[in-house]
matplotlib code that plots the C-alpha trace (Angstrom):
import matplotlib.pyplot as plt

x = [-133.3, -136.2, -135.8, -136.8, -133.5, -131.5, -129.5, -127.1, -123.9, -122.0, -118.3, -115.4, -112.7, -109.6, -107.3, -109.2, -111.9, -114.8, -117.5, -118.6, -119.2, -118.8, -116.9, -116.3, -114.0, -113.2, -113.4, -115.1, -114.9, -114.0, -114.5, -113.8, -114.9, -113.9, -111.6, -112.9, -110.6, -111.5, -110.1, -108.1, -107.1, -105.3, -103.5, -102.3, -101.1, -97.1, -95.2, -97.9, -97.0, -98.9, -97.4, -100.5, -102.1, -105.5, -107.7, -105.8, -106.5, -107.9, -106.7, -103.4, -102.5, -103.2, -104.6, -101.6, -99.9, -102.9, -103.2, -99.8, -100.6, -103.4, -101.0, -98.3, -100.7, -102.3, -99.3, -99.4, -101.3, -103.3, -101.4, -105.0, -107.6, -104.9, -106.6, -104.6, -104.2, -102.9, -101.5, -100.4, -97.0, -95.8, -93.2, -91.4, -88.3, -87.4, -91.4, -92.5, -96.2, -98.7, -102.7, -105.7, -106.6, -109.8, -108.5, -105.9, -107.9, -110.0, -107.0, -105.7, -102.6, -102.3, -102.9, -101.5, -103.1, -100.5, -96.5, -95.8, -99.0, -97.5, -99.1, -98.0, -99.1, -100.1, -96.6, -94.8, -97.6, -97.3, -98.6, -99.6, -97.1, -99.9, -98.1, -98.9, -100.2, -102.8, -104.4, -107.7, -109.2, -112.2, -112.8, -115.6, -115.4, -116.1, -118.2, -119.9, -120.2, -119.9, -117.7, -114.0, -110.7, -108.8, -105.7, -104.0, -104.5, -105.9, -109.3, -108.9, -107.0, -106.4, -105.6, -101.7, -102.6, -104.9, -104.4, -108.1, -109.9, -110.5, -112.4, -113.1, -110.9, -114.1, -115.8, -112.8, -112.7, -115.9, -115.7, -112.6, -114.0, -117.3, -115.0, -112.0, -108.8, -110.2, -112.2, -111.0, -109.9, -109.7, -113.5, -112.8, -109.8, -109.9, -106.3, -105.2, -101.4, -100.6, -103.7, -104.3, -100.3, -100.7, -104.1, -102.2, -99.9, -102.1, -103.8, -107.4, -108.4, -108.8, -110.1, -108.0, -111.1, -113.9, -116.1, -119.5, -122.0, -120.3, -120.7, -123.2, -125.1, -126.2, -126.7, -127.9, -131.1, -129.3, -128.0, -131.2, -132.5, -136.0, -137.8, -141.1, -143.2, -145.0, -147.5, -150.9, -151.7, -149.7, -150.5, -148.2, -150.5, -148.1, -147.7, -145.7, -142.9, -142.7, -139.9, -138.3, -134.9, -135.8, -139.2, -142.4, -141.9, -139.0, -138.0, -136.9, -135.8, -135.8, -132.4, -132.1, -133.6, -133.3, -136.5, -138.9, -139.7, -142.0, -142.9, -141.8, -145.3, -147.5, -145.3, -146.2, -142.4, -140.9, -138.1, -136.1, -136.5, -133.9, -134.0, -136.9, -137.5, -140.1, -142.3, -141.0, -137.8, -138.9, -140.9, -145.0, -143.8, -142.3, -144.0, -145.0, -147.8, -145.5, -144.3, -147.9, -149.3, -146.7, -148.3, -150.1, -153.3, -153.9, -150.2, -148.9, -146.4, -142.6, -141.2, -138.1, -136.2, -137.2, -135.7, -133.0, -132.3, -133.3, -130.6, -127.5, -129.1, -128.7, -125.6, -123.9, -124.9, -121.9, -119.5, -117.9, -114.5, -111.2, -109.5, -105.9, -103.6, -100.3, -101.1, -99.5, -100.2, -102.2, -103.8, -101.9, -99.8, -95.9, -94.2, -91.2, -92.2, -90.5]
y = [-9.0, -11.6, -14.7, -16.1, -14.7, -15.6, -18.6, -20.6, -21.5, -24.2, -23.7, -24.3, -26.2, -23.8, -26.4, -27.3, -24.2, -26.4, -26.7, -30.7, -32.7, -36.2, -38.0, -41.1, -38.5, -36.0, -37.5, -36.0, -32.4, -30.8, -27.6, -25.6, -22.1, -20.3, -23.1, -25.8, -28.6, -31.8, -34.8, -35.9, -32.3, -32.4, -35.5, -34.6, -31.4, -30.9, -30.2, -30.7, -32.6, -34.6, -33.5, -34.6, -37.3, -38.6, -36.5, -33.2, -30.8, -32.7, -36.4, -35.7, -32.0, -29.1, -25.6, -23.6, -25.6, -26.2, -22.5, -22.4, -25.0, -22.5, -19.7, -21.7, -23.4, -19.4, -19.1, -21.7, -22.2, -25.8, -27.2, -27.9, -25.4, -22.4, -21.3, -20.6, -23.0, -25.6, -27.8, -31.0, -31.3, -34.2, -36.5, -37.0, -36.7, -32.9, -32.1, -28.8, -29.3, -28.7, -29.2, -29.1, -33.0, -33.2, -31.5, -34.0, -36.7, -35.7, -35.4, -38.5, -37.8, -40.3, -39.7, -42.9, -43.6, -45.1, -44.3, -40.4, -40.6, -39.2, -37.5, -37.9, -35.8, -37.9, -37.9, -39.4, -41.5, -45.5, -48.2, -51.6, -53.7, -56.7, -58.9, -58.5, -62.0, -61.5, -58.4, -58.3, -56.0, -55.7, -57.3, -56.9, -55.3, -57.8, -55.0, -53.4, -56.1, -53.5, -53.8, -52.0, -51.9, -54.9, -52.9, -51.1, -47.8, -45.1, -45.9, -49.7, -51.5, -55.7, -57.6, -58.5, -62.3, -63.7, -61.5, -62.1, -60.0, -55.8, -53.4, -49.8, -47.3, -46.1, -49.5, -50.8, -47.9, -47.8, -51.3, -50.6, -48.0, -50.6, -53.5, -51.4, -53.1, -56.5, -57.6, -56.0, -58.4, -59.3, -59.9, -63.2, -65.1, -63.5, -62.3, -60.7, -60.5, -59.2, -57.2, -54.9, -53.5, -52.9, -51.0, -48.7, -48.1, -47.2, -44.9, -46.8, -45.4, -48.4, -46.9, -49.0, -49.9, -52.6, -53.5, -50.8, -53.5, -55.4, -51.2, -49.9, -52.7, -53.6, -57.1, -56.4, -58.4, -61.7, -61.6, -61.8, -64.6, -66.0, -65.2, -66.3, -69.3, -70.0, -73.1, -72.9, -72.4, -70.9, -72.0, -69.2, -67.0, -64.3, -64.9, -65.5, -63.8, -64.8, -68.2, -69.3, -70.9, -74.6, -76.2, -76.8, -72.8, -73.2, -72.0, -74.5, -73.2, -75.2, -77.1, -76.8, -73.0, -71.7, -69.3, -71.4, -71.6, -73.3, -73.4, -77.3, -77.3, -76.2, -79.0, -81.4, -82.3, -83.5, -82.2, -85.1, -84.0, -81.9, -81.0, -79.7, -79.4, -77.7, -78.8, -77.3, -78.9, -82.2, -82.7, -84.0, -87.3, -87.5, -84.8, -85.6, -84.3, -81.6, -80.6, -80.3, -78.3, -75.2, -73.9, -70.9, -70.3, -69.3, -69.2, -70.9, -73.3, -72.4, -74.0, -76.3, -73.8, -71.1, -73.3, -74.1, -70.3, -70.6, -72.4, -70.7, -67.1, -68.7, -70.5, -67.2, -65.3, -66.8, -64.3, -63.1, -64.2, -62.0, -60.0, -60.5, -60.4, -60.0, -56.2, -54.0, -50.6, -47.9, -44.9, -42.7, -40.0, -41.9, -38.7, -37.8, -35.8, -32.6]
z = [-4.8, -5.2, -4.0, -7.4, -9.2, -6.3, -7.9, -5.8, -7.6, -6.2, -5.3, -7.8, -6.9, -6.8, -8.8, -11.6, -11.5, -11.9, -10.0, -10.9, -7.9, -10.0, -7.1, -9.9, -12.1, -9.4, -6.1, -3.3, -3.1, 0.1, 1.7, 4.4, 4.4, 1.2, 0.5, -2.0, -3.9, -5.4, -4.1, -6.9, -7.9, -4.4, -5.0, -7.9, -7.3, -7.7, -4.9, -2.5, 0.3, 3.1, 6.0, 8.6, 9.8, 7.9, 10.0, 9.9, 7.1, 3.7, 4.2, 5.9, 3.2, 5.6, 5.2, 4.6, 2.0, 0.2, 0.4, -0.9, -3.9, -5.2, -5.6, -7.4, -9.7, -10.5, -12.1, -14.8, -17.4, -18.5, -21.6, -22.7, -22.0, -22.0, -18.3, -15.7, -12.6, -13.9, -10.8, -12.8, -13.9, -16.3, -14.4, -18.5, -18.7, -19.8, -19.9, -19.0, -19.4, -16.7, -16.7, -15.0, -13.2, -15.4, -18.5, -18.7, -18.2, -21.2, -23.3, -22.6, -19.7, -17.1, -13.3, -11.2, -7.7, -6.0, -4.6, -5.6, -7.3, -11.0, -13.5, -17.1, -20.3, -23.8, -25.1, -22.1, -20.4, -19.6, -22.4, -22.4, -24.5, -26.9, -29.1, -32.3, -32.9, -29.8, -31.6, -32.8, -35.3, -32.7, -29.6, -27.1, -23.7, -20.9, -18.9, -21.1, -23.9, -26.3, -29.2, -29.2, -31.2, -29.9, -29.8, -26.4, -26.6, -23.7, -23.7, -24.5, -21.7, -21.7, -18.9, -18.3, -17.3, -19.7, -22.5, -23.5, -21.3, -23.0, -21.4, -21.8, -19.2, -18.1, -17.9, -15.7, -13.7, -13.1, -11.6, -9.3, -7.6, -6.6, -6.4, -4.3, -3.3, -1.9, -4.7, -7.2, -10.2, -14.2, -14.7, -17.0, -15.5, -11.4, -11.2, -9.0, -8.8, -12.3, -13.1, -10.1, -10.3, -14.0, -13.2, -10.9, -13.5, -16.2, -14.1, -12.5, -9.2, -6.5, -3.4, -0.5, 1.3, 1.1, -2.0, -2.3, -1.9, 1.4, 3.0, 5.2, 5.6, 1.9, 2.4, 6.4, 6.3, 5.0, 8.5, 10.5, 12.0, 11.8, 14.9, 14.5, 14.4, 11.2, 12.4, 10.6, 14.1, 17.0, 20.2, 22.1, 24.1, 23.3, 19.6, 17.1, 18.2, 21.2, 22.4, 25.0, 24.9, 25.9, 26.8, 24.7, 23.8, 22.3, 18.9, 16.3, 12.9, 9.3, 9.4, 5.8, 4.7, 8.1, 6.7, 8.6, 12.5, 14.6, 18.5, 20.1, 21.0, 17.6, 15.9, 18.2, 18.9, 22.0, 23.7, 22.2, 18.8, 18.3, 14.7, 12.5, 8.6, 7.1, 4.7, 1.9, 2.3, 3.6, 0.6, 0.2, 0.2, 3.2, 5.3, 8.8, 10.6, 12.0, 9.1, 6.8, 9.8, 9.2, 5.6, 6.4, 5.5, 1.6, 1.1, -2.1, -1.7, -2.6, -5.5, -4.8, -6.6, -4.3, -1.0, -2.7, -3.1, 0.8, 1.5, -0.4, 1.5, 4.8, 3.9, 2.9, 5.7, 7.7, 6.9, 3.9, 2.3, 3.2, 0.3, -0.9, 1.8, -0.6, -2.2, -0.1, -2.3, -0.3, -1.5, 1.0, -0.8, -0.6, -1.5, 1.1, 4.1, 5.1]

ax = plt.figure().add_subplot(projection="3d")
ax.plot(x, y, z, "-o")
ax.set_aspect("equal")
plt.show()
């Protein structure tokens, strides 16, 4: 066969029997061997249990009984599609149907992230509850600013505190799973309390870890220090980089931008000075000898509103603020262990 009509297929997952790697509406699909699931097909799945810990298997469900899941879901068929597989069984009361994790998502079931992690079909799912008088023949969705019906449905979601604030399900999902559990929250009024619980209910993913942007070192150089002296003229035989930590060498940094440095010595300070400000802080009018010498050579000067923007970058390099300590929903499967 010729390499040119050799075409590489990727795996399925053997819940759903697609082979989309969308980790937003599947999750992250894992394999091992011949044996490929998506994460939130695995969840899902009825009467799979997690009997490991978080490293065995795939997060805590091991081989064999997911082994086990595929042959009991081969035996039904999705309420939707008609194709066999279908691992997702409604939790309504007297409700026989079952689907495929994606297939019900497109038709509208709800899949909840949180305790047994249910799965409901259209008939029997939850519903937010809008009084009539706060209903709006169209609205506009606080993510997206696109306009929508002002009116609870699947797609259109409001929050439970202010009652003001509609988004689209795919809009607000979209934001939990970059926000995550400690900073997720209603994008107009910042609650907390009532609005993460009714997410969970009406089916939003939020991934129990930190926020996408404070991960893998996405704000990485905020947190580097200047380490260089930026005289007109350094005097240091080494260079620039080069301090020492007391004496004429030593390294003093802008007290108010912190984005500035400058040897004791090419400032002209003694060692009795023991704060320095640049001159784009101190200011033209008040600029000093020491300070005018620091502009380097054909550099324009920063605006003020550029230092100012200085000063918040160093000021929030300190550390970041702690999530909400009083959730105490995980995303670990809380179905009874046998």
């Amino acid at each position: 066969m010729s390499p040119r009509t050799l075409v590489l297929q990727e795996a399925a997952c053997g819940l759903c029997r697609r082979p989309d790697s969308d980790p937003d509406a599947y999750g992250q699909k894992c394999r091992r061997g011949k044996l490929c699931v998506h994460e939130n097909c695995l969840y899902h799945a009825s009467g799979l249990r997690q009997r490991g810990q978080d490293e065995e298997g795939f997060y805590g469900f091991l081989y064999p009984d997911i082994r086990q899941a595929l042959k009991r879901a081969a035996q039904k068929a999705c309420c939707v599609c008609g194709c066999r597989g279908a691992s997702v069984v409604c939790q309504g009361k007297k409700c026989s149907r079952s689907f495929h994790f994606p297939c019900g998502a497109e038709r509208g079931c709800i899949s909840q992230f949180f305790g047994e992690f249910k799965s409901f079909c259209w008939k029997h799912r939850p519903a937010q509850r809008v009084r009539r008088r706060r209903r709006r023949a169209e609205t506009v969705c606080v993510v997206c600013l696109e306009a929508m019906p002002g009116r609870a449905s699947y797609s259109a979601l409001v929050c439970p505190a202010c009652k003001r604030a509609w988004f689209h399900r795919s809009c607000i999902q979209g934001l939990a799973l970059r926000a995550a559990l400690y900073h997720f929250r209603c994008p107009r009024c910042r609650d907390v309390g009532a609005f993460q619980p009714e997410m969970f209910r009406m089916g939003i993913k939020i991934p129990d870890r930190d926020a996408a942007w404070e991960e893998e070192g996405a704000f990485s150089d905020q947190y580097h220090r200047h380490s260089r002296c930026d005289a007109s003229r350094c005097l240091h035989e080494g260079g620039r980089e080069q301090a020492a930590e007391a004496g004429l060498w030593q390294l003093l940094l802008c007290s108010s931008c912190g984005s500035q440095g400058t040897h004791r010595r090419c400032a002209g300070l003694g060692s009795a000075v023991g704060t320095w400000e640049c001159e784009d802080c101190v200011g033209p009018a008040s600029a000093g000898p020491a300070s005018r010498q620091l502009s380097a050579p054909g550099s324009p000067a920063p605006s003020p509103a550029t230092c100012r923007a200085r000063c918040c970058a160093s000021a929030s390099a300190g550390g970041r603020r702690p999530g909400p300590s009083t959730l105490t929903l995980r995303s670990r499967l809380c179905r009874p262990r046998k």
